[in-house]
C-alpha positions as CSV (number, residue, x, y, z in Angstrom):
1,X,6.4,-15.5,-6.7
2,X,3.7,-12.4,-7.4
3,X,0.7,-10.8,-6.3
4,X,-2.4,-12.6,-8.6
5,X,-2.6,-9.0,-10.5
6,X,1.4,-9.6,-11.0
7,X,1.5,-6.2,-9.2
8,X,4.3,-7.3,-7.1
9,X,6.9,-9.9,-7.7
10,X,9.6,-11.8,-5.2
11,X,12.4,-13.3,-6.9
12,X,15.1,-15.3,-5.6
13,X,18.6,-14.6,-6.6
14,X,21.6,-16.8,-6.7
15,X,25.0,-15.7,-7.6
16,X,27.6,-18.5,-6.5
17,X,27.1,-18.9,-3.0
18,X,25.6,-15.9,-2.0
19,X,21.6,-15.7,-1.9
20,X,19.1,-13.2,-1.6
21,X,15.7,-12.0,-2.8
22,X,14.7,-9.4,-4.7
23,X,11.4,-7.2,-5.0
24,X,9.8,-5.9,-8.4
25,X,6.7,-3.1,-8.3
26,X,6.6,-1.2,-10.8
27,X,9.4,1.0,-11.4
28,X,10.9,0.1,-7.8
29,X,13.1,-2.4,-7.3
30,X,14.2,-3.6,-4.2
31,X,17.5,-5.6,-4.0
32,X,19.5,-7.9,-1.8
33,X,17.3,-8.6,0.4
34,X,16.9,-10.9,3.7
35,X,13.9,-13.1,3.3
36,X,13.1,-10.8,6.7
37,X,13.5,-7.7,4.4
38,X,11.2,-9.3,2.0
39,X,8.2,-10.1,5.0
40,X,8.9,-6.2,6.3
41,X,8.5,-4.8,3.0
42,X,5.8,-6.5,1.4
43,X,4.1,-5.9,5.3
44,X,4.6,-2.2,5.0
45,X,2.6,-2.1,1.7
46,X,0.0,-3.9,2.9
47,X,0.4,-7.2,0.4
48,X,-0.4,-10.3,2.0
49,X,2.4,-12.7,1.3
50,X,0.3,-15.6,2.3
51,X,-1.8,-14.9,-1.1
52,X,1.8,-15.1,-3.3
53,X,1.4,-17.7,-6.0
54,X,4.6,-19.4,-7.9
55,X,5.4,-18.4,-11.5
56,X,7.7,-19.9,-14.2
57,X,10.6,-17.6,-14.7
């Protein structure tokens, strides 16, 4: 999922069992995060997650 202007982008990650998410802006990445991690982050820089759309991979 990403912002409309593709500013910031969610991705899911699977690696066997083990899942988690990860955040793209920029030249930032955030990694291994909780979907709770995701919501605080994307919170603290003021991007509505609500507004999100899917994307093809």
């Amino acid at each position: 999922m990403q912002t409309r202007d593709g500013q910031w982008r969610v991705e899911a990650v699977v690696r066997r069992r083990t899942r988690w998410y990860r955040i793209v802006h920029g030249d930032e990445v955030y990694d291994r995060l909780s979907i709770a991690g995701v919501e605080r982050v994307l919170d603290e820089a003021g991007v509505d997650r609500h507004l999100l759309i899917e994307v093809e991979q």
